[in-house]
N, C-alpha and C positions, 0 to 999 in steps of 0.2 A: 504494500500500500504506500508507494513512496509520493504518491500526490495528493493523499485525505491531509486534508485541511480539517480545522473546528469548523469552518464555512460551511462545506459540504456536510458533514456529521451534522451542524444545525439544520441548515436547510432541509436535507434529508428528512430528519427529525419533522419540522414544520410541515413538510408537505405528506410525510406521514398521519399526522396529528388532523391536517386539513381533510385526506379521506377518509378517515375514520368519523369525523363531526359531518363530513358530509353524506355520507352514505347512513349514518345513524339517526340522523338528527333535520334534513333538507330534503323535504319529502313534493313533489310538485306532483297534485291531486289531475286525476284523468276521468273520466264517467266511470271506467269498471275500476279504478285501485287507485294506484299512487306509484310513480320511481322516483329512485331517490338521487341525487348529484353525484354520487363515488364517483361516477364513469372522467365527469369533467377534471374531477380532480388525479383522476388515472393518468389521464393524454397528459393535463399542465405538467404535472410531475415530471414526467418524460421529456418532453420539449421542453422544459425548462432545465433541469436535471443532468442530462443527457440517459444515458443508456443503463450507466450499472446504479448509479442513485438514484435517477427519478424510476426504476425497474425495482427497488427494493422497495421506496416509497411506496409505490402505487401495488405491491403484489400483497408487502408484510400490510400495511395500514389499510386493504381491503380483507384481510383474512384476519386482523385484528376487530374489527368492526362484525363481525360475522360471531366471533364466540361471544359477543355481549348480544345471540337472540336468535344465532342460527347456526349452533355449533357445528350441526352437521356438514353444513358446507364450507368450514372456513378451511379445510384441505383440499378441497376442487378450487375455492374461490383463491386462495392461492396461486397455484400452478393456472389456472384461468386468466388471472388478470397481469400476474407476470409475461405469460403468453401477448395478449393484449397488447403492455404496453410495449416486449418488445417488437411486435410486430409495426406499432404505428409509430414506433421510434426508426425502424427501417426504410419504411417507407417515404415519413418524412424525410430523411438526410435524405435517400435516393433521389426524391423528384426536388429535396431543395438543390443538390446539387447540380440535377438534370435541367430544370427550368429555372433555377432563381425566383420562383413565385412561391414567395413562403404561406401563403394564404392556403394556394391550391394544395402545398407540402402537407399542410394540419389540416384540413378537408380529407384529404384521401387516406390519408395517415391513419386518421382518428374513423374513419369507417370504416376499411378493411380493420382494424383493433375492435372495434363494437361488433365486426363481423364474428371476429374469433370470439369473441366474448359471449354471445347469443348460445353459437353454437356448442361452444365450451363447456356451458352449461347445462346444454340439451341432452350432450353423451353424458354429463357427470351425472345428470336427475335420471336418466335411463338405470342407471346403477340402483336407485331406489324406487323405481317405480316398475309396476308390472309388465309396462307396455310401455314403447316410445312414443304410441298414441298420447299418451298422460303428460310426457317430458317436453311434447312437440308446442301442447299449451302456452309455456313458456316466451316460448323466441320472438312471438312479436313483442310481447312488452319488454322483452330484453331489448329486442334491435329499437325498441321509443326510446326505453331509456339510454341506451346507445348514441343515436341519435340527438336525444338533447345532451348528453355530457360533449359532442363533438360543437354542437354549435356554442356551448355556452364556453368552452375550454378556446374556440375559435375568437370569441368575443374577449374574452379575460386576454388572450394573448394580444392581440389587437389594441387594447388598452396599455398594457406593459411594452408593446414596442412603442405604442404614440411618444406615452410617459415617460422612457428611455430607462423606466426603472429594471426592464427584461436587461441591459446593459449589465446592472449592478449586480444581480443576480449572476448571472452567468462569467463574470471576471474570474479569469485566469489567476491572477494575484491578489491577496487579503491587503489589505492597507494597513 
């Protein structure tokens, strides 16, 4: 570990701490239920993070959030959203480097990660359900809640680059 910083270990920590309040606690109400933000704060983590901290953040502080209500699944919801985020962390770099359109890079990023996320969890509930008929339930209110974590984590970055504070976060060197 010859580049952990207290920076990163804090940060980490914080955007840890951020999906856990979020996925617990920031519930946005639909006619049949409710999802809740984890997802937004999965993608931030990552693009902001990069790959192995915003990857710890967003897999451990989703699988944290889980044993305070849904123990069963905070060892899929693990391996689930570490998947996730690093797939939208690949795909971002790839197309930011490919296009230079950082917009489109957390757009497509952040849906193929909701994609694996959805489905993620469709093989993981197959594990407890009798039929994948049962588990299939699922995936669209995953891919909504998918969905709004990608617009709204699209929105929050939008804001941090305006605000140049995405700069301060992501510094190479601590002051």
């Amino acid at each position: 570990m010859r580049n952990f910083t207290t920076k990163k270990l804090v940060l980490t920590a914080l955007f840890m701490a951020l999906t856990i309040v979020a996925t617990m606690f920031i519930r946005v109400p639909l006619p049949l239920g409710y999802v809740n933000l984890g997802d937004a704060f999965v993608l931030l983590s990552v693009f902001i993070l990069g790959p192995i901290y915003g990857t710890i953040a967003a897999g451990v502080g989703s699988a944290l959030a889980d044993l305070f209500g849904y123990i069963t699944y905070a060892p899929g919801t693990l391996i689930i959203k570490t998947a996730m985020a690093i797939v939208a962390y690949l795909l971002y770099k790839l197309l930011l480097k490919a296009t230079k359109k950082t917009l489109l890079a957390e757009i497509v990023g952040g849906v193929a990660g909701a994609i694996i996320m959805a489905f993620g969890y469709f093989f993981y509930e197959t594990l407890f359900f009798e039929t994948a008929a049962v588990a299939i339930i699922n995936v669209p209110w995953n891919l909504v809640q998918g969905a709004i974590g990608v617009v709204i984590s699209t929105a929050v970055m939008r804001i941090l680059c305006a605000t140049k504070i995405i700069d301060k976060l992501q510094e190479k060197k601590e002051n």
